[in-house]
Steps between C-alpha positions, in 0.01 A plus 500: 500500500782285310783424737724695263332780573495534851703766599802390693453549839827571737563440884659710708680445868706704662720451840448502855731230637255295722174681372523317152268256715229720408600436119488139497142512691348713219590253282388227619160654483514590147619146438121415622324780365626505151530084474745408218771274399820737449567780626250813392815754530671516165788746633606475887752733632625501842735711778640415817331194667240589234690359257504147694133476458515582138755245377318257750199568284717521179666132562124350556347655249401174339281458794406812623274387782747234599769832491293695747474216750840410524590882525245567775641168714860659455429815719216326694785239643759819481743517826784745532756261470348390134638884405811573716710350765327587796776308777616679716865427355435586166283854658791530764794509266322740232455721809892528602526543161330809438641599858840460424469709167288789657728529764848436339418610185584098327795336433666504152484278236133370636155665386313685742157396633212606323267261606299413859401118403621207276226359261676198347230301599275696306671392173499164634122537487499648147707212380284217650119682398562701180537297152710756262512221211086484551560908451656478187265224341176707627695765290578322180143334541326847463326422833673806621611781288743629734674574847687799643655470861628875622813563702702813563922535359664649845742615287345715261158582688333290187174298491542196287189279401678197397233264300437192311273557223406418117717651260226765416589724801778746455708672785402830593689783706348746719664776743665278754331177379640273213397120403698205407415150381649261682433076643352605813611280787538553898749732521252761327218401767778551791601818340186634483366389865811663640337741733766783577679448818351244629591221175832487296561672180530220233731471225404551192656537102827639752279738712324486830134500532234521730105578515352519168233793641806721634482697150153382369342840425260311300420171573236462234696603207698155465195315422370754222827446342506136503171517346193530741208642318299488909663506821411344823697647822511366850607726731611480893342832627164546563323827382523772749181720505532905531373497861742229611803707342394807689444306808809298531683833441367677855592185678773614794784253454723546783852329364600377140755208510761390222242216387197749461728678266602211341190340433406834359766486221408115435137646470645760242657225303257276482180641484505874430609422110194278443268706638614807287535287199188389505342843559701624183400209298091567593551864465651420090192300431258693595699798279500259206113360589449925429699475159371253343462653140856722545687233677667345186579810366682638728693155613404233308743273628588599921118569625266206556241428774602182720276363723615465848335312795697511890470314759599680851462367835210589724724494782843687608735240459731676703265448754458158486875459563438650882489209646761325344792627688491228770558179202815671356792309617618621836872657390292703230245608734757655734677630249152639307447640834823699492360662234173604609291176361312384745129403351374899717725638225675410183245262408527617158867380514367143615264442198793501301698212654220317654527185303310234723195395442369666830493787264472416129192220534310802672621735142433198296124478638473860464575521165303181410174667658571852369504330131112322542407802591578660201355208249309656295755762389800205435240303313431801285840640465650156418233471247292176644 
């Protein structure tokens, strides 16, 4: 097939604060499966820590092998401290903080809290391994068609994709979910990674931000409208079979604590919308793969078929966080504990804001291995 003619194929990442480990393993191994100079993704859109991996892939996409390398040894060398300021200062005063406004009710003239941890040092990470003016010339080179990064207006409830793209792509408005062009830089990536809570809301076009998957009802929609003809998901849940949903739902549980509860709203933003998205999006192809002859009559221009491939984990992620609570820093673990976070419980709460390598190089393996053994179906799908 002419290389004009290859359908332009679009990659998709959502969030999951620490999880995104996962991400950058499955691409590594598609980096060796499907061998080739630039990058094979034509459209990359990103959320939440998701969209670090995808303008880390963006910036190198001269070099696409050389791009999933130096993204793998960034959360394989990952500590907490590389994120936010784990001290015990720094954890101490955010703490009295919160205290003082819970229990005084804040003094005027100053914001209230509305955050648990301080994550300067992740932009000082962003600055030092992402290349924005590499971004733009991959754009203007046609190496990559375009971008979208996701994050949520706290003011207005919005989801914005902001993007960087050719000027063939057009903004597009949805119920609750607009697009704008914009130079992407790292306030977009710190907006977007702001997990609720626990990071602070980021300023933005003179609004506050946070977590670009807080109001993603459909997380594969911004890559059809920047152009993707195929789409290629990871995801950061692995399937759940019928028999496990029944069992898991006669377990006796004998106490629910404030981090089960969170984690379970964390799980809700971040992987309930893929997971129904991409059930919609197989359930519209296989209604137009029926309609073949009366599909362009009756929409000639809104239904097509797109090809979609995922990749899920073959573990619980969640799971794999269990044993994590003893190499958070010690103020945090006492004051995780507080909340019922202890590795027995909450340890879906953990596998958010494990960032050290203790956790991601196990996700980053994972994801690596659960890619080669799919081979023959990303060889096929990406067309080699």
């Amino acid at each position: 097939m002419d290389e004009k003619e290859k359908p332009v194929i679009g990659l998709v990442l959502t969030g999951g604060g620490a999880r995104a480990a996962y991400q950058a393993g499955v691409l590594r191994a598609v980096a060796e499966i499907v061998p080739c100079d630039t990058v094979p993704f034509q459209v990359i859109v990103g959320a939440s820590a998701g969209a670090l991996n995808g303008v880390a892939i963006a910036s190198g996409a001269a070099d696409y092998d050389n791009a999933t390398k130096n993204l793998w040894n960034i959360w394989h060398k990952l500590r907490f401290e590389d994120v936010f300021r784990s001290d015990i200062s720094s954890l101490f005063n955010i703490g009295l903080r919160l205290l003082f406004d819970t229990t005084f009710g804040g003094r005027a003239g100053r914001p209230s809290s509305n955050y648990l941890l301080n994550n300067a040092p992740l932009r000082q990470l962003l600055e030092r391994e992402i290349d924005f003016d590499s971004l733009r010339e991959n754009v203007d080179k046609g190496l990559l068609r375009s971008l979208g990064i996701s994050a949520t207006n706290y003011k207005s409830g919005t989801n914005i994709t902001f993007y960087e793209a050719d000027n063939k792509i057009e903004d597009w408005t949805r119920n609750q979910r607009i697009s704008k062009k914009t130079r992407l830089g790292v306030e977009h990536i710190m907006a977007s990674a702001a997990i609720p809570i626990f990071f602070p809301p980021v300023l933005l076009d003179n609004s506050y931000y946070g977590d670009g998957n807080i109001r993603l009802a459909s997380p594969l929609s911004p890559a059809i409208h920047l152009g993707a003809e195929k789409l290629f998901a990871i995801g950061i849940r692995n399937k759940r079979t019928t028999n496990y949903l029944h069992q898991v739902n006669r377990l006796r549980i004998e106490n629910v604590y404030i981090a089960d509860i969170v984690g379970l709203l964390l799980n809700a933003i971040f992987m309930d919308s893929l997971q129904s998205d991409i059930e919609r999006a197989e359930r519209i192809n296989r209604t137009i793969d029926t309609m073949v002859e009366e599909r362009r009559k009756l929409h000639p221009d809104k239904l097509r078929n797109v090809p979609l491939l995922t990749v899920n984990p073959s573990r619980d992620l969640g799971a794999m966080a269990a044993d994590q609570y003893s190499s958070f820093p010690m103020l945090l673990r006492h004051l995780l504990k507080g909340i019922g976070a202890t590795g027995e419980s909450g340890g879906e709460l953990l596998s958010y804001i494990a960032f050290n390598s203790g956790y991601t190089s196990p996700l980053l393996e994972l994801g690596y291995n659960d890619a080669l053994a799919m081979k023959g179906e990303i060889e096929q799908f990406m067309g080699r």
